[in-house]
C-alpha positions as CSV (number, residue, x, y, z in Angstrom):
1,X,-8.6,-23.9,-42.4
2,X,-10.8,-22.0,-45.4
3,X,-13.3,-23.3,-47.3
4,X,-14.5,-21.2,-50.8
5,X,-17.3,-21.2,-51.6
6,X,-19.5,-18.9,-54.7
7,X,-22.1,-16.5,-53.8
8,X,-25.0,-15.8,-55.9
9,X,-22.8,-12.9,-57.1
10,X,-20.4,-15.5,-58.6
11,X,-17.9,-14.0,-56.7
12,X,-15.2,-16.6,-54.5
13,X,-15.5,-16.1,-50.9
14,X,-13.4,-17.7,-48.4
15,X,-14.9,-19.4,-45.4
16,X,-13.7,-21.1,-41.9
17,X,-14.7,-24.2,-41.1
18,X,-16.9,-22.6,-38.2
19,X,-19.0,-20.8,-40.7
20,X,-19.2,-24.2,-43.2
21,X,-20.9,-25.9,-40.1
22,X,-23.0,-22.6,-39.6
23,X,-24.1,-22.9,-43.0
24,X,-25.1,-26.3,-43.2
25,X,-27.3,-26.2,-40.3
26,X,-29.2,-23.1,-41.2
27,X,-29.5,-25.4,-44.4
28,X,-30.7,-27.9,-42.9
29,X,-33.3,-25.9,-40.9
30,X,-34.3,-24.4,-44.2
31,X,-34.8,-28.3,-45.3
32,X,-36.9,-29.1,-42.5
33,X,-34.5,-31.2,-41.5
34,X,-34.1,-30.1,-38.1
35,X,-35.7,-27.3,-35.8
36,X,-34.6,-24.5,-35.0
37,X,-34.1,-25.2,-31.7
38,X,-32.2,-28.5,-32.9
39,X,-30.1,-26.2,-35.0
40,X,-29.6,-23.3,-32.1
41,X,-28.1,-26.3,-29.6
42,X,-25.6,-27.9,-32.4
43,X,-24.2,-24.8,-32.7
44,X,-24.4,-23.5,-29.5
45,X,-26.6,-20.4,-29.9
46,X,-29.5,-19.2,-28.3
47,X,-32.4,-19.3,-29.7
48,X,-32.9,-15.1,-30.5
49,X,-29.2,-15.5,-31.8
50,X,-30.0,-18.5,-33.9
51,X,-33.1,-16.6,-35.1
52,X,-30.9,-13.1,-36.4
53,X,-28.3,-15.4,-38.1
54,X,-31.1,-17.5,-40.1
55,X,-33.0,-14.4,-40.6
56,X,-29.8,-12.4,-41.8
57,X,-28.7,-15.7,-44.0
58,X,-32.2,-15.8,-45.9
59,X,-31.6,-12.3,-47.1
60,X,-28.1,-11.9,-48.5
61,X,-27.0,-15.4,-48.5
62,X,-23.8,-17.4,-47.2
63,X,-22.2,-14.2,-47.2
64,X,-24.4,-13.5,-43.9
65,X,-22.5,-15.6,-42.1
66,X,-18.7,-14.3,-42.5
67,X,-18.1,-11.1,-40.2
68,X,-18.9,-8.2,-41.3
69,X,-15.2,-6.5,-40.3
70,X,-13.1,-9.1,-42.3
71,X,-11.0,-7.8,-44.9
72,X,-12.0,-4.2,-43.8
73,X,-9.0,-1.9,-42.1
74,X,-8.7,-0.8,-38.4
75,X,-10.6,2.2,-37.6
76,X,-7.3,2.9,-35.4
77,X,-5.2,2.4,-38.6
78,X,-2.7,5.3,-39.1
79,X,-2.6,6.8,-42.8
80,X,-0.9,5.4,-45.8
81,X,0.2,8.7,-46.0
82,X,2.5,8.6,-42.5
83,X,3.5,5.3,-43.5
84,X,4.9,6.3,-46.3
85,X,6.9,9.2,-45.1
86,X,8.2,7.1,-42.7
87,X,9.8,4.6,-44.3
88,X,11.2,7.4,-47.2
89,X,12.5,8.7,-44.1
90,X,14.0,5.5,-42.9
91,X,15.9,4.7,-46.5
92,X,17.1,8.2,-46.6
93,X,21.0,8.3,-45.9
94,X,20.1,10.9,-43.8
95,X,18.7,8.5,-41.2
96,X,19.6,5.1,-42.6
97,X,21.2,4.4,-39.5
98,X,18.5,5.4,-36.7
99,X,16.8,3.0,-34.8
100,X,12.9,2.9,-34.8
101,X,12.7,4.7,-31.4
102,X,15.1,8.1,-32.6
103,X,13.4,8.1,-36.0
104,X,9.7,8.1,-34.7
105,X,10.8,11.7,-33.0
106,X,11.9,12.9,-36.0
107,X,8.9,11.5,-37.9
108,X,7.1,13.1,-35.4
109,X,8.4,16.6,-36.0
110,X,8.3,16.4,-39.8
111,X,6.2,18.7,-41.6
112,X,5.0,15.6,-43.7
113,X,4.9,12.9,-41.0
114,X,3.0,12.7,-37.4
115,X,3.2,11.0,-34.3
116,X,3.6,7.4,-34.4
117,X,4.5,4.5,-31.9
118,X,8.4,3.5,-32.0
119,X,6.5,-0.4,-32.1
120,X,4.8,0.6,-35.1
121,X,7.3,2.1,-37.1
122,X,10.0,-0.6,-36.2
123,X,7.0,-3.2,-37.9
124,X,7.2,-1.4,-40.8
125,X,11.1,-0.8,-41.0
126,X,11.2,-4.8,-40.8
127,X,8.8,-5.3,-43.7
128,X,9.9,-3.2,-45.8
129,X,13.5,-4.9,-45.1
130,X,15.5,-1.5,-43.5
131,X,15.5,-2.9,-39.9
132,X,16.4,-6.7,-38.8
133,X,14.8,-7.9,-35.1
134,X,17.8,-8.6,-33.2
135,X,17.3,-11.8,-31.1
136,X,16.6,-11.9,-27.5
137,X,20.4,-13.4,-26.2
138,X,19.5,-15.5,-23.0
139,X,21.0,-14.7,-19.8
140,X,24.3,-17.4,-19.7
141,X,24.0,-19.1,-16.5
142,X,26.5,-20.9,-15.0
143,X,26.5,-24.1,-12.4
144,X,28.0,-23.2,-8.9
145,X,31.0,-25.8,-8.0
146,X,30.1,-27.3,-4.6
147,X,32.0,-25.8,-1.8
148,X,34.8,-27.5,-1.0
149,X,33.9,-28.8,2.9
150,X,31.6,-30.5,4.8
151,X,29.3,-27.9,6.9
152,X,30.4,-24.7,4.8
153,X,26.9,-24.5,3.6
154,X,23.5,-26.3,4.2
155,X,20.3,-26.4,2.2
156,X,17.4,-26.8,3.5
157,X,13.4,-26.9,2.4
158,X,10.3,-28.9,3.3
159,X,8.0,-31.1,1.1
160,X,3.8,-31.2,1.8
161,X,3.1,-34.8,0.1
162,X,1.3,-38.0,0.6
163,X,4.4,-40.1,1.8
164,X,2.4,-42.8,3.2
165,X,-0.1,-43.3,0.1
166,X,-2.9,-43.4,2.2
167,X,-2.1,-45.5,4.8
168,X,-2.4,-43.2,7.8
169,X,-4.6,-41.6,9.3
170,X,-3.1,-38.2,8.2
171,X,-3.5,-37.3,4.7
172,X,-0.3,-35.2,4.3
173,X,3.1,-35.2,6.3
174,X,5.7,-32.2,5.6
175,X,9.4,-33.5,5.2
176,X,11.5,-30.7,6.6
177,X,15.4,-32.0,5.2
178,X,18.6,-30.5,5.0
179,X,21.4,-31.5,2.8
180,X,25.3,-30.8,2.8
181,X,26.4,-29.1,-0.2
182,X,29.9,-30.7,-0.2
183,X,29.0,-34.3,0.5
184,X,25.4,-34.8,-0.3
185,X,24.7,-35.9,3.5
186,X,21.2,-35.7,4.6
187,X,19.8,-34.6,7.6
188,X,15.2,-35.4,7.8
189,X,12.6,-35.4,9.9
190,X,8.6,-35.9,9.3
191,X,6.3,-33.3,10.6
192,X,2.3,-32.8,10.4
193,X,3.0,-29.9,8.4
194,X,5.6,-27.3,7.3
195,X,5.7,-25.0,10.2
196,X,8.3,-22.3,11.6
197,X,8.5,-24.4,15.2
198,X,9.1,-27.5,12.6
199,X,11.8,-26.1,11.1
200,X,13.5,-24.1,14.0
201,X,13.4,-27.7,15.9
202,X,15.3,-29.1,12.9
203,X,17.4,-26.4,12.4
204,X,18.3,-27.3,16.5
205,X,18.9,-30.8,16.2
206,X,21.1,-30.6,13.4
207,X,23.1,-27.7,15.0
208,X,23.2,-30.1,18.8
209,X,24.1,-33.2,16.5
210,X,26.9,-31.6,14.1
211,X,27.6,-27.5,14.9
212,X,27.3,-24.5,13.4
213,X,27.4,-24.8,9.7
214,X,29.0,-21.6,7.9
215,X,25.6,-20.8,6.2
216,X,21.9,-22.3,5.3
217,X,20.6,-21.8,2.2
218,X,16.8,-21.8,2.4
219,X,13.7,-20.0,0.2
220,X,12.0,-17.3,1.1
221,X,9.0,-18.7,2.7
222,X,7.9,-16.0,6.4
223,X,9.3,-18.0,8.9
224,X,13.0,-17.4,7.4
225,X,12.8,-13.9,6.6
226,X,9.9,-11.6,5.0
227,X,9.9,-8.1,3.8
228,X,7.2,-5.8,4.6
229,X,6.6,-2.0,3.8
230,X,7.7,0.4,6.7
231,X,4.5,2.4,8.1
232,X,4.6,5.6,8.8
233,X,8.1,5.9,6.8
234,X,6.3,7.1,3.6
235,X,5.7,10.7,1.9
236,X,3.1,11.5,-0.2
237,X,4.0,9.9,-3.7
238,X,6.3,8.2,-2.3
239,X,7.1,4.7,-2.8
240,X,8.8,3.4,0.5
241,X,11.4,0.0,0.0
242,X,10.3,-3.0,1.9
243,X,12.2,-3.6,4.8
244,X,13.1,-6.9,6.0
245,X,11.6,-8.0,9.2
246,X,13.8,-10.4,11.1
247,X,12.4,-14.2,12.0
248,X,13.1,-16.1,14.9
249,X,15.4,-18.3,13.0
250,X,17.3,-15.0,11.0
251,X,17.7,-14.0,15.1
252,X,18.7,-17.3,16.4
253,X,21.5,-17.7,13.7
254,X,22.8,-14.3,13.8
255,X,23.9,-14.8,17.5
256,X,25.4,-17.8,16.4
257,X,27.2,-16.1,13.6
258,X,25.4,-18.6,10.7
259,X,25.0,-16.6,7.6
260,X,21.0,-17.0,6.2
261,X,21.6,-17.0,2.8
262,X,17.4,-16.5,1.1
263,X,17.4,-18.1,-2.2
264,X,15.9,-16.3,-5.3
265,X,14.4,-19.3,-7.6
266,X,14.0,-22.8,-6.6
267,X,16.6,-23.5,-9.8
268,X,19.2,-21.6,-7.2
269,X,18.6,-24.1,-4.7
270,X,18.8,-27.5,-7.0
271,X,20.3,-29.4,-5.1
272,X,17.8,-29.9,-2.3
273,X,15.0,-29.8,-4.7
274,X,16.7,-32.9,-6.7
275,X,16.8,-34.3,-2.8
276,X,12.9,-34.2,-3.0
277,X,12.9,-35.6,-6.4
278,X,14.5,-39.1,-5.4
279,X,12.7,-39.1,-1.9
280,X,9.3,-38.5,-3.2
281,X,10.4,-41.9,-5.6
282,X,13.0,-44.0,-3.4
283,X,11.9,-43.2,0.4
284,X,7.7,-43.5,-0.4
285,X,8.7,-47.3,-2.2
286,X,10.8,-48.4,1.0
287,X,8.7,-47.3,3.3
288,X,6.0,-49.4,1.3
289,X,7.9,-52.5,1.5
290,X,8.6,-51.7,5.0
291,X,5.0,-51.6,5.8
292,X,5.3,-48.1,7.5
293,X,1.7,-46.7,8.1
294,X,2.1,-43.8,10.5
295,X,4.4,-40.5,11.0
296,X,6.4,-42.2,14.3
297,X,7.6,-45.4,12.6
298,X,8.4,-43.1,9.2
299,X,10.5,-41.2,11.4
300,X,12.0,-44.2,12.6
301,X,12.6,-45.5,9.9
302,X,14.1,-42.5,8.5
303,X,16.7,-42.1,11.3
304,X,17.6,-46.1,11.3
305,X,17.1,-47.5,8.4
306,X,17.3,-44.9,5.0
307,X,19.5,-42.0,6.2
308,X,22.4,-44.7,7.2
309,X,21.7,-46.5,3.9
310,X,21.8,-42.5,1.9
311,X,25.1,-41.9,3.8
312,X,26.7,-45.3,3.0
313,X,25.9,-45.4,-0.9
314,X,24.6,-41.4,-2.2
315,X,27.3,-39.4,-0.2
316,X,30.8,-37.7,-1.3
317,X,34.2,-37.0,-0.3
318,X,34.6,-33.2,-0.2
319,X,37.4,-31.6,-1.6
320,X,38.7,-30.3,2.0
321,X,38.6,-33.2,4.5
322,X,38.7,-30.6,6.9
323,X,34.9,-30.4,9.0
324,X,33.8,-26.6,8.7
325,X,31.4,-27.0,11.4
326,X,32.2,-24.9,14.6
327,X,31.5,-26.1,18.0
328,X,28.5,-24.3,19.8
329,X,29.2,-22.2,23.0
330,X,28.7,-23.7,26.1
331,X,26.6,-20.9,27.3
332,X,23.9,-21.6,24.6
333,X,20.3,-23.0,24.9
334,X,18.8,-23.5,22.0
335,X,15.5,-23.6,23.1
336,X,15.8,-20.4,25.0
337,X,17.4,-19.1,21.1
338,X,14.9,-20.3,19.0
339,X,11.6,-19.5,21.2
340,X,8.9,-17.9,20.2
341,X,8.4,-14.6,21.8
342,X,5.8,-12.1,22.7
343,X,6.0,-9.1,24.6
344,X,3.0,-7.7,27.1
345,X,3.2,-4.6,29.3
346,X,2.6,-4.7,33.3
347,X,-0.5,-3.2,34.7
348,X,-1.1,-0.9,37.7
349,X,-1.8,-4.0,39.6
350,X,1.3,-5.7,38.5
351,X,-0.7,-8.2,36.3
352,X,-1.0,-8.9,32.3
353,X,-2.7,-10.6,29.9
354,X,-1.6,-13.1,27.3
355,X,-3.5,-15.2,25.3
356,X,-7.1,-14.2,26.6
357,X,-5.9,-15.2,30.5
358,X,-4.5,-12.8,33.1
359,X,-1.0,-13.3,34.9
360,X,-0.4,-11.9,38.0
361,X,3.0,-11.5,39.4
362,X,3.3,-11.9,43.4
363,X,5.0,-9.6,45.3
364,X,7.7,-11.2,46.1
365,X,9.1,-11.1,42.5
366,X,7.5,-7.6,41.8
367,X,9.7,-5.6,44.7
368,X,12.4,-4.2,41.7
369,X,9.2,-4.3,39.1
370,X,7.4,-1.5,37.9
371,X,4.6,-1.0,35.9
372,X,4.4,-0.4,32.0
373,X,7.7,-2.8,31.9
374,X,7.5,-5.4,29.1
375,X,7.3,-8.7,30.0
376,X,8.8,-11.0,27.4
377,X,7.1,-14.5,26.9
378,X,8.9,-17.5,25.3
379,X,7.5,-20.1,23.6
380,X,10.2,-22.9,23.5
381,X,10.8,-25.4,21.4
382,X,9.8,-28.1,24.2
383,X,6.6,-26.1,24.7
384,X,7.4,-24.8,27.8
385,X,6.5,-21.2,28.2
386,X,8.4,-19.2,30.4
387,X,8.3,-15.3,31.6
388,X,11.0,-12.8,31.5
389,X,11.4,-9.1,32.5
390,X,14.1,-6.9,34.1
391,X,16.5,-9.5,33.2
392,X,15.1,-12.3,35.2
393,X,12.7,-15.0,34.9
394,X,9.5,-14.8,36.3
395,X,7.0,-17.2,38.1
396,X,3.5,-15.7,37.9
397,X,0.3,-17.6,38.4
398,X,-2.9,-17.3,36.3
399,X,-5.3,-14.9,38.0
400,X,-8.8,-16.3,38.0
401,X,-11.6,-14.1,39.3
402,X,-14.2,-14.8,41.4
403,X,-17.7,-15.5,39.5
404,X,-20.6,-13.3,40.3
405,X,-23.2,-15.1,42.8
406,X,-26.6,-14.5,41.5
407,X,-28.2,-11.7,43.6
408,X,-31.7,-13.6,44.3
409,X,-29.7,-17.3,44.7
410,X,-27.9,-14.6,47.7
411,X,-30.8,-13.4,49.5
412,X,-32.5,-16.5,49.7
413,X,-29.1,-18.7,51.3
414,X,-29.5,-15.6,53.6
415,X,-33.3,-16.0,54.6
416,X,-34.4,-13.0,52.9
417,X,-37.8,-13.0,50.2
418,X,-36.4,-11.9,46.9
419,X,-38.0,-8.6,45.6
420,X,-40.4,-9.1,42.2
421,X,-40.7,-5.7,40.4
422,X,-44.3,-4.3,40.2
423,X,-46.6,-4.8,37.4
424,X,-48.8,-2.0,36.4
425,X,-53.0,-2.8,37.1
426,X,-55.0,-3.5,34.4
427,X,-56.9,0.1,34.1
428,X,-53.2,1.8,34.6
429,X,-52.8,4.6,32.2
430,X,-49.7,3.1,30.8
431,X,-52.2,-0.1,29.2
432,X,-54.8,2.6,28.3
433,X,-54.9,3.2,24.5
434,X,-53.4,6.6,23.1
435,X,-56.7,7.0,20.5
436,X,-59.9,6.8,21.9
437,X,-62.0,3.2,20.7
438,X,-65.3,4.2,19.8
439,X,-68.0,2.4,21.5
440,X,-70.2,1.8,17.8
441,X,-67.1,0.7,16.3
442,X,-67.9,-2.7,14.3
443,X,-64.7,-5.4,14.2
444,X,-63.1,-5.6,11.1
């Protein structure tokens, strides 16, 4: 917005609305209307700014106000000159059908022409109407078909929010759910927060309750999968390709043969986030009405109440009747496949040390040990930890060691005077001054 105004030159000059409101507080200052200090806060100057504007104002006018660069050309601006052999060149028949990048090389090599940017050049081809801006064509996407059966492929992903509204004592639960992509069937349970234990022990209840689902499509958050850059792997100058680093749930499902597909977008994996979208509305209002104030009766009510009432009225037929899960083996523990693990070496003294604490191993497991073997330790999804190496399970015990007895508290239970280090005399040489005092010296 531009307002014109005349200068005492008579000549029209075009002003913002920023510099109108400029002007008519330096005229009011003028006035006496207002101080400048008044005038320095409406306008949100300081006061030595205020001062130069006023001061500039007074001696050429309104025109003081308007920056001094508009209406002037860049200093970067390239000559008419260029610009006009360029665009001779670009009508010529001779190049009328090069593209902005393939004529700026040969405007580049011209006796007559110069270096110029293909950006700059293709600006000037479209003003001057020899080049037309072809539109950006967006990528067509395409909505995947459900598979056709039940347990061919699972989503899964968490939700941090306040599902109680404030009537517990924890502010935030994490909803960890999985949904079937052929029928729409949900599978939930509330956690303190989005974890990796919380969603391997999901992940183990669904696969004791229904099987091994052909593949579960998650995000890409560290406890599925994560890509880090290999050390030691890289040359000078040399950019090295992450390398994906395998999680405790990409291990557990490759030995079950479950494919872990990692979604790229949270658009690729709609259908769960639509999932969050109704529970976030439906589930919080029920469990309102239901009078649910902490995580055990939401989880309750989850598994008795909404997930039967989901299943009966929000649920599909699939395409295939035919159940894709597959049976787990009989030899399988889940806790034993989805633990946590750590690895420690074993000492001289057939000990190590996990977690600040030592272990020692007695000797009747350690007869087939031997030292610098890696002891595995597994965190289970019960929260049992257990200790493996060799191929065997261990039973060590915590080594505690003996605290130090004060030496004097030990000489006196044994009747003996503790010993009190000597203390130099008062005229030793070592409390003797190194500069001589003189005896007439007055104190300060």
């Amino acid at each position: 917005m531009g307002v014109r105004t005349r200068t005492r030159r008579e000549d029209v000059l075009t002003l913002s609305l920023r510099e109108r409101d400029r002007i008519s507080v330096l005229r009011q200052v003028a006035e006496g209307v207002l101080g400048p200090k008044e005038g320095a806060e409406r306008l949100g100057l300081s006061s030595r700014q205020f001062r130069r504007i006023r001061r500039r104002w007074e001696q050429e006018g309104d025109r003081a106000v308007v920056h001094r660069g508009r209406g002037r050309g860049s200093n970067r601006r390239l000559p008419d000159g260029l610009r006009c052999r360029a665009l001779q060149m670009a009508a010529d028949p001779l190049y009328q059908d090069f593209g902005p990048t393939l004529l700026s090389e040969h405007v580049a090599a011209d006796p007559q022409g110069g270096p110029v940017h293909p950006s700059t050049l293709r600006l000037w081809m479209i003003e001057a109407d020899l080049w037309k801006a072809k539109p950006r064509r967006r990528r067509h996407r395409r909505r995947r078909p459900r598979r056709p059966a039940r347990g061919e492929m699972v989503l899964m992903d968490s939700s941090e929010h306040d599902w109680l509204e404030g009537r517990s004592e924890e502010e935030e639960m994490s909803l960890v759910a999985m949904i079937d992509d052929a029928t729409s069937e949900v599978f939930a349970a509330f956690y303190p927060r989005d974890t990796g234990l919380a969603n391997r022990q999901v992940i183990a209840a669904y696969l004791r309750e229904h099987g091994r689902m052909g593949a579960l499509y998650v995000d890409r958050a560290s406890h599925f999968g994560n890509w880090r850059s290999p050390h030691g792997s890289r040359k000078a100058g040399e950019e090295a390709d992450p390398v994906m680093v395998h999680s405790i749930i990409r291990r557990g499902l490759e030995a079950l043969e479950v494919e872990l597909i990692l979604a790229l977008s949270p658009q690729a994996k709609g259908r769960v986030e639509r999932l969050f979208g109704t529970l976030q509305d439906r589930l919080i209002k029920e469990m309102r009405v239901a009078g649910i104030a902490s995580r055990e009766d939401a989880n309750r009510f989850l598994q008795e109440v909404f997930l039967p009432f989901w299943k009966e009225h929000f649920t599909l037929s699939p395409q295939n009747p035919t159940d894709a899960h597959r049976p787990l083996p009989g030899d399988v523990d889940l806790n034993v496949l989805f633990a946590e693990t750590d690895t420690r070496l074993l000492r001289e003294d057939f000990t190590f040390r996990y977690r600040n604490e030592v272990w020692q191993i007695e000797a009747a497991e350690a007869q087939d040990l031997r030292p610098k073997q890696k002891v595995t330790i597994e965190r289970r999804l019960d929260g049992s930890v257990h200790y493996r190496c060799a191929g065997r399970y261990l039973h060590p015990c915590r080594f505690v060691a003996p605290s130090p007895e004060p030496v004097a508290a030990a000489e006196t239970a044994q009747g003996k005077t503790p010993v009190t280090r000597p203390r130099p005399a008062a005229d030793h040489p070592w409390r003797r001054p190194v500069l001589p005092i003189p005896t007439n010296a007055s104190p300060p």
